[in-house]
C-alpha positions in Angstrom: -58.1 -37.2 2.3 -59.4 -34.1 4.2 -57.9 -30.5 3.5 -56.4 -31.2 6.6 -54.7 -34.0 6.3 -53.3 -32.8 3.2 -52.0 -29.6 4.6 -50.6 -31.8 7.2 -48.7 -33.8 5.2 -47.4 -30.9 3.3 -45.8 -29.5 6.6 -44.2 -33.1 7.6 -42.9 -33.1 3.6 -41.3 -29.3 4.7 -40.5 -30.5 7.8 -38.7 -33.5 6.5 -36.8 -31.2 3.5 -35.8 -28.8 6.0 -34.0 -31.1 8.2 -32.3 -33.6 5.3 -31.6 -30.3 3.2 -27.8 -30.6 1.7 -27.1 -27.4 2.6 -27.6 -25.3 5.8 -31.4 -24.1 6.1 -32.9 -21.8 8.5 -36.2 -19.8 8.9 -35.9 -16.4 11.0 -38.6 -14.2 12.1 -37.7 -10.1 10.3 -35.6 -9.4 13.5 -33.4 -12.7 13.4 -35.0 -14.8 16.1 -35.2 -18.3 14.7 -37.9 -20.7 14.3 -36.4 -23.5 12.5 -32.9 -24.8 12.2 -31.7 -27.8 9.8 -28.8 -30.2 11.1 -26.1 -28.6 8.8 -27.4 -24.9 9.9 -26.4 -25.9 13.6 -23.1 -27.6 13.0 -21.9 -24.4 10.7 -23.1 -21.9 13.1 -22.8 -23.4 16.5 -18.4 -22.4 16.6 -19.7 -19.0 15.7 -22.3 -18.1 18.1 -21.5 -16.8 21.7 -21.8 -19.4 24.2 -23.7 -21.8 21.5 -26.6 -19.4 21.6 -28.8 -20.3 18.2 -32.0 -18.0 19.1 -31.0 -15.6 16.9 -29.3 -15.5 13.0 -28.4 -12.4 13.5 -26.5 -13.0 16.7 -24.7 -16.1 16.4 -23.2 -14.4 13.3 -22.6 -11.2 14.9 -19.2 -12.0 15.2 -18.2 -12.4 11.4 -21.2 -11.0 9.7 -21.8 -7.8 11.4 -23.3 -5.7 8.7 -26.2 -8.5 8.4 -29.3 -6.5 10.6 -28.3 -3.4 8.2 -28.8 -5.5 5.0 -31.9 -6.8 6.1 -33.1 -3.4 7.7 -32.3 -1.7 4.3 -33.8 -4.0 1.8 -37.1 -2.0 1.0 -39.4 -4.8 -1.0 -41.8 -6.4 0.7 -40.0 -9.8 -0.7 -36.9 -11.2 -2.6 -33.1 -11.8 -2.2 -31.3 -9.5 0.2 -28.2 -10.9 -0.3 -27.3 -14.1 -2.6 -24.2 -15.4 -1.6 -22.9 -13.4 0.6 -19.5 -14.9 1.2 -18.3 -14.8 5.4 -14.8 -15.4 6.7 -14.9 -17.4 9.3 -10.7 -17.8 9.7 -7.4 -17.4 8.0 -6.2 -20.3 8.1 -2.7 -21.4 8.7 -0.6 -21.6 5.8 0.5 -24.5 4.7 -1.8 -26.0 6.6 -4.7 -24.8 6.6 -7.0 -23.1 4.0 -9.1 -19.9 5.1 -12.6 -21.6 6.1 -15.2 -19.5 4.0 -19.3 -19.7 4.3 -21.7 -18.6 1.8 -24.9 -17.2 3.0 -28.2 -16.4 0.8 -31.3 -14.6 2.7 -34.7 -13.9 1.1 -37.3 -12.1 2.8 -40.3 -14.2 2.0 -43.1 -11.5 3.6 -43.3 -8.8 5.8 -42.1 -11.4 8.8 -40.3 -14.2 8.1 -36.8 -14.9 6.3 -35.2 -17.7 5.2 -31.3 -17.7 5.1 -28.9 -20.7 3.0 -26.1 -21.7 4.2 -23.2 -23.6 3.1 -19.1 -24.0 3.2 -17.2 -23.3 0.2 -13.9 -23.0 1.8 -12.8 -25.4 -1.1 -14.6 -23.5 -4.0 -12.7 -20.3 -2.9 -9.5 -22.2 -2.8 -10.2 -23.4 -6.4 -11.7 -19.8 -7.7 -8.5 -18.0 -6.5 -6.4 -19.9 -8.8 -9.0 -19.3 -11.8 -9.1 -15.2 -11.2 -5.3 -15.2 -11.6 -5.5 -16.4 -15.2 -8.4 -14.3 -15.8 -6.8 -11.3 -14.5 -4.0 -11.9 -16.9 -6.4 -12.4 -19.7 -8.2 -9.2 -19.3 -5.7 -7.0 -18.6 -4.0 -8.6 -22.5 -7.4 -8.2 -24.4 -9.1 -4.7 -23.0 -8.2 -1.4 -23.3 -5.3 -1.7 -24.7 -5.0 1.4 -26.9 -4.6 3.5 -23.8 -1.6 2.5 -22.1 1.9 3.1 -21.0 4.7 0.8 -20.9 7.4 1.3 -18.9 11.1 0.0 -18.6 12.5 -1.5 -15.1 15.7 -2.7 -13.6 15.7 -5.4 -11.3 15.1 -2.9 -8.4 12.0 -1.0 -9.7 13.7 1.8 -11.0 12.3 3.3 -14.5 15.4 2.8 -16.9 14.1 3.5 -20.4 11.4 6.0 -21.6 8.7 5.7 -24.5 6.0 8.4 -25.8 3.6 6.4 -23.7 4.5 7.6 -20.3 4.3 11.0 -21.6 0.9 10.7 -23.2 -0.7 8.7 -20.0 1.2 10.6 -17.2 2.2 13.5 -18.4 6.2 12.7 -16.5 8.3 13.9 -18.9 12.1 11.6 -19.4 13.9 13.9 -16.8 11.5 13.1 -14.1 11.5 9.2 -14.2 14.5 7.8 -15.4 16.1 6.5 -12.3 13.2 7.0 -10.4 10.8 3.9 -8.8 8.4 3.0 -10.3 5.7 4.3 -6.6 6.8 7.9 -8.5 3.2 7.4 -10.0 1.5 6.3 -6.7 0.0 9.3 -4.4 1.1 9.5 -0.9 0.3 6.8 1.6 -0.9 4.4 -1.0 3.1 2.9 -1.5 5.8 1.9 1.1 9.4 0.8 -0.3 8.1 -3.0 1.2 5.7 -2.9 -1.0 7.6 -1.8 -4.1 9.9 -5.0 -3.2 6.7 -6.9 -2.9 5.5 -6.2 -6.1 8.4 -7.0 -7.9 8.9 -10.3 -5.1 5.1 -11.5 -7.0 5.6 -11.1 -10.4 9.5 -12.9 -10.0 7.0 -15.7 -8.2 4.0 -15.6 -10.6 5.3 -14.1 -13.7 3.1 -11.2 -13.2 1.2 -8.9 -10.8 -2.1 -6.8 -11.2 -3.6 -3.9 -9.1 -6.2 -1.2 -9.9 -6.4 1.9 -8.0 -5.3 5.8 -7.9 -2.1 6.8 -9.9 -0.8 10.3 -10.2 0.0 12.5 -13.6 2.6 14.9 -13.3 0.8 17.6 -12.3 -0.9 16.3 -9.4 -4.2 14.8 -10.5 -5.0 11.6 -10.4 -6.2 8.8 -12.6 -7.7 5.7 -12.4 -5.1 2.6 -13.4 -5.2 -0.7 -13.8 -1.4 -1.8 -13.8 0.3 -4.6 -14.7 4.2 -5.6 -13.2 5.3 -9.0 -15.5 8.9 -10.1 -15.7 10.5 -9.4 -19.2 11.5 -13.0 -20.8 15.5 -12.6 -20.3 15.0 -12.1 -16.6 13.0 -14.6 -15.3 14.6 -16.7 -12.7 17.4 -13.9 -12.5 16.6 -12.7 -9.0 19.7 -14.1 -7.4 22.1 -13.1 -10.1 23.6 -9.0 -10.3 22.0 -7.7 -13.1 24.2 -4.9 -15.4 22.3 -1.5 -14.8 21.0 -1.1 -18.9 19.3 -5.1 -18.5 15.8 -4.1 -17.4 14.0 -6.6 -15.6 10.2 -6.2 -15.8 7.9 -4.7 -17.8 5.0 -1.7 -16.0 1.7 -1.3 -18.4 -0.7 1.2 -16.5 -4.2 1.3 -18.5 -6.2 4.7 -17.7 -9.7 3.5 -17.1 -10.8 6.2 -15.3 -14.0 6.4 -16.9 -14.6 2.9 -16.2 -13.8 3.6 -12.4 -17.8 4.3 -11.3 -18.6 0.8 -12.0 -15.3 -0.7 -10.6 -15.8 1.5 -7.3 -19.4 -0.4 -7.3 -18.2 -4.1 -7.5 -15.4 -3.6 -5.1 -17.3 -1.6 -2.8 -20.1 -4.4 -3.1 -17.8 -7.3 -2.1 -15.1 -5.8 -0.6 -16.9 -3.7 2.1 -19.0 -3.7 5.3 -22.7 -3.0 4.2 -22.9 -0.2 7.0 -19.8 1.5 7.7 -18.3 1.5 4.5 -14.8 0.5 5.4 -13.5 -2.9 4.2 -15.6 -6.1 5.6 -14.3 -9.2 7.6 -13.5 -11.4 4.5 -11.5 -8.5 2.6 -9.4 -7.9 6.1 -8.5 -11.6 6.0 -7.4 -11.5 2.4 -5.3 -8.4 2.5 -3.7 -9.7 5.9 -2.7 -13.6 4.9 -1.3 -11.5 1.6 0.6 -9.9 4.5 1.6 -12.3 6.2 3.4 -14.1 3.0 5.1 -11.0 2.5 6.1 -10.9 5.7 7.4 -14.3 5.6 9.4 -14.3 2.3 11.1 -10.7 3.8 10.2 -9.7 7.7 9.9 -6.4 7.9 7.5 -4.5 10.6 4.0 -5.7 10.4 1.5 -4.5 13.1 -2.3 -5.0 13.7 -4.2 -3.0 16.0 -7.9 -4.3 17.0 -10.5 -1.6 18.0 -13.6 -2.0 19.9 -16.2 0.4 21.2 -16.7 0.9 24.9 -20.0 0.3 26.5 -21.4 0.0 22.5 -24.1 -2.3 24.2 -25.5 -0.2 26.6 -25.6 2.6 24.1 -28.0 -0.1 21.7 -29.8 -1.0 24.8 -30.5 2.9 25.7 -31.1 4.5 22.2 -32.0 1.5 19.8 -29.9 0.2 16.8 -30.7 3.1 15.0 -28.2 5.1 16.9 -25.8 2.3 17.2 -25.4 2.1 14.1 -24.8 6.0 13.7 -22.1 6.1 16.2 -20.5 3.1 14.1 -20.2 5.2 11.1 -18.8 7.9 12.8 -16.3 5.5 14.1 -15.3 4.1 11.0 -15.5 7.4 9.1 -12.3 8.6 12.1 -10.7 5.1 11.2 -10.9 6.1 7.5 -9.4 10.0 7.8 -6.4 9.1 10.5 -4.6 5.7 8.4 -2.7 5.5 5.5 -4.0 4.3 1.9 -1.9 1.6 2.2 -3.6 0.8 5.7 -6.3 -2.3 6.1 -9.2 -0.6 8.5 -11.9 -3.3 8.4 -15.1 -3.9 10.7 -14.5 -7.8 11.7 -17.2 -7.9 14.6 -20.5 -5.7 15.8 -18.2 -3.0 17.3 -15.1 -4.4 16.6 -12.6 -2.7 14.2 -9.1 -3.9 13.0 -6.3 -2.0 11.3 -3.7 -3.4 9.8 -0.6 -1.3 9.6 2.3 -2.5 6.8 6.1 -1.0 7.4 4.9 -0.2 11.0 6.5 -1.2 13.9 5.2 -1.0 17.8 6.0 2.1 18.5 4.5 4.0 15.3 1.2 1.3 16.1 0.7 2.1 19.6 1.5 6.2 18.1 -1.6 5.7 15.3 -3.9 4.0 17.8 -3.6 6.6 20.5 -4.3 9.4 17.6 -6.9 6.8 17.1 -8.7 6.6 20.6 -8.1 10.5 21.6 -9.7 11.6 18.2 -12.8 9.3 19.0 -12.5 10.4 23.0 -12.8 13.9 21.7 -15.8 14.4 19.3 -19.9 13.5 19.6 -22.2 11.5 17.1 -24.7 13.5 16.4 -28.1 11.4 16.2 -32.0 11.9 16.8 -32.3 12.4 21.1 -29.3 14.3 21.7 -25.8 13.7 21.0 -23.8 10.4 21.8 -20.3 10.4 23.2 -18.2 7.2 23.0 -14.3 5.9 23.6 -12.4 3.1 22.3 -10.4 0.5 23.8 -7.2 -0.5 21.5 -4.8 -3.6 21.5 -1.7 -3.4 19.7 0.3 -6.6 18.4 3.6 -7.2 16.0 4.5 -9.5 14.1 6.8 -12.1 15.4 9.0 -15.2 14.5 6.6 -17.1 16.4 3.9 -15.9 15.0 2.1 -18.8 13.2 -0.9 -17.0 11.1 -3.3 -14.1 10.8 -5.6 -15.6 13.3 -2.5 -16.0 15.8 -1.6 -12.3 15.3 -4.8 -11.0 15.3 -5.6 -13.3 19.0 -2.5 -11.3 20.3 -4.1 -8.1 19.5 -7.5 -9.5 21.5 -5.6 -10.5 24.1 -3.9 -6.5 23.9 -7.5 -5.2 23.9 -9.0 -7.0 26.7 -6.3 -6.2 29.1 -7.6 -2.5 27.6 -10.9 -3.2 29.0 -9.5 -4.5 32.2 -7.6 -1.6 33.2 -10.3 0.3 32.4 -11.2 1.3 29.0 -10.7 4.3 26.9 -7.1 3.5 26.6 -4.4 1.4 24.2 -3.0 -1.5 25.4 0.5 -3.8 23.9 0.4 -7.5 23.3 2.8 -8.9 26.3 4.4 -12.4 26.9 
């Protein structure tokens, strides 16, 4: 057999793997544009790309990966894995339905041109993992750390009813202060609503427990990193629908100090919570955080907004001053959508220029308030950026939750449907969801 032959028969062999490949295979030139595409690639990515258009990976994912050029323009080694894994919401879901359809994606940069991505759905893995990271949530939070802690008394409303030496030692609060207060006394402004404090305690009735890490505030103002834990005390479980006498508390509060574990925490949310470019919270976390809205919303309405943000003319200004700048004027964007919401706020990047807030305890009018702060604050300043200065607007559609409201996906369409009739009337202005 000539050396030709052979290295024939070695490309019909790729060939043939390529195309019969279990999972989703694709080869990309460095800027995206595709040269070849397995069966299962197509089928995954053909709902996702605009008007079926499968030149380009980069494109057809634009929608739900947007931070993916970044990653690939970033990773400095002339080969290796940019990403491995990478998981992609693709939808919410509808619940009880429906699970949230989830894609993992892995690209390597084989040389100085070519990349190969991996594709594949795990929207069944994710349903099984979220289960597993409840129990070893639990587990952790029983066997680490827990010489540093404070436990703290509550009655079936939240309200601190007893006092230890521990709150003094981790807070600093002393008796006076707490007794009879909720328990969102040790949560800084913005980051707690009195929903949510009714939520929390909604959870752990339903799971026996709930767990959160973030800020918590000492008594004199600064803050700490916490990793708290709500659990139902024994005696009361199952008691939600029964009075409770004022002395029988009902839960149990452990905060954990782990403040000087924070750096690395801050790294491993940051690296799969948020969007690779602008720094604000990615598609996937956005869908999360909103179905965990949504339930809440379902077990006790209360007013839930959503407010979807995209940039005007953000095409033109790629086509006249290259990505580079594009993606410059998308950081300033998101670093506005990051100073002007709430801590208890979702701002996300769920497209290229597309942005989504989601606003807990906020009704229309407060929503269609925010987003106009929103649009005239972006209306107002310049990104600065190599060739001059770049000035940009926003258009904004506002939606509410509704009886009639079936999902995430429904609420966030009704927002879409807000926004374009934004862009329709002209841009650089905020538009309400209308029958």
């Amino acid at each position: 057999m000539s050396l030709a032959d052979a290295t024939a028969e070695d490309h019909e062999a790729l060939i043939q793997f390529l195309y019969l490949a279990p999972v989703g295979l694709v080869q990309t030139r460095l800027d995206g544009e595709i040269g070849m595409i397995n069966p299962i690639s197509a089928q995954l990515l053909m709902p996702l790309a605009p008007f079926g258009d499968l030149s380009n990976l980069f494109g057809a994912l634009q929608g739900v990966a947007p931070d993916l050029r970044a990653r690939v323009d970033a990773y400095p080694a002339p080969r290796g894995v940019i990403c491995d894994g990478l998981r992609i919401q693709v939808s919410a879901g509808v619940p009880g339905r429906s699970d949230p359809q989830m894609l993992a994606l892995t690209l390597v940069k084989l040389d100085s041109n070519r990349l190969m991505a991996v594709l594949s759905d795990i929207t069944e893995q994710v349903r099984r993992e979220r289960l597993a990271r409840q129990n070893e949530a639990w587990l952790n939070a029983i066997l680490t750390g827990v010489s540093d802690y404070a436990l703290v008394s509550l009655d079936r409303d939240g309200r601190i009813d007893d006092w230890n030496d521990s709150i003094g030692r981790v807070t600093g609060f002393s008796r006076e202060q707490v007794i009879g207060a909720s328990y969102a006394l040790f949560y800084p402004p913005g980051s707690m609503t009195p929903e949510r404090v009714a939520d929390r305690l909604a959870e752990a009735d339903e799971n026996g427990w709930s767990l959160d890490d973030g800020w918590r505030l000492k008594a004199d103002g600064s803050r700490f990193w916490c990793s708290a834990m709500l659990a139902v005390l024994p005696e009361s479980a199952g008691s939600t629908d029964r009075p409770a006498p004022a002395d029988d508390a009902g839960y149990c509060l452990v905060l954990r100090d782990i403040t000087d574990k924070r750096v690395k925490a801050e790294e491993h949310r940051r690296a799969i919570s948020c969007d690779h470019l602008t720094g604000v919270a990615n598609r996937r976390t956005f869908f999360e955080l909103a179905e965990l809205e949504f339930a809440r919303w379902t077990r006790a309405p209360r007013p839930l907004s959503l407010l979807y943000v995209d940039i005007d003319h953000f095409k033109a200004v790629n086509d006249a001053r290259g990505h580079a700048v594009g993606d410059a004027v998308l950081r300033d964007v998101a670093l506005t959508l990051g100073t002007l919401f709430r801590e208890v706020d979702v701002v996300a990047r769920i497209g290229g220029e597309e942005f989504a807030v989601l606003l807990p305890s906020t009704g229309l009018e407060g929503a269609v308030t925010a987003a106009d702060a929103l649009r005239a604050a972006v209306a107002a300043r310049s990104t600065m950026a190599e060739g001059g200065p770049v000035q940009v607007t926003l258009s904004v559609g506002v939606a509410t939750m509704a009886p009639d409201v079936t999902g995430v996906d429904a609420l966030l369409r009704r927002a879409d449907e807000a926004l374009y009739a934004a862009k329709r009337a002209g841009r650089n202005r905020v538009e309400c969801w209308a029958t």
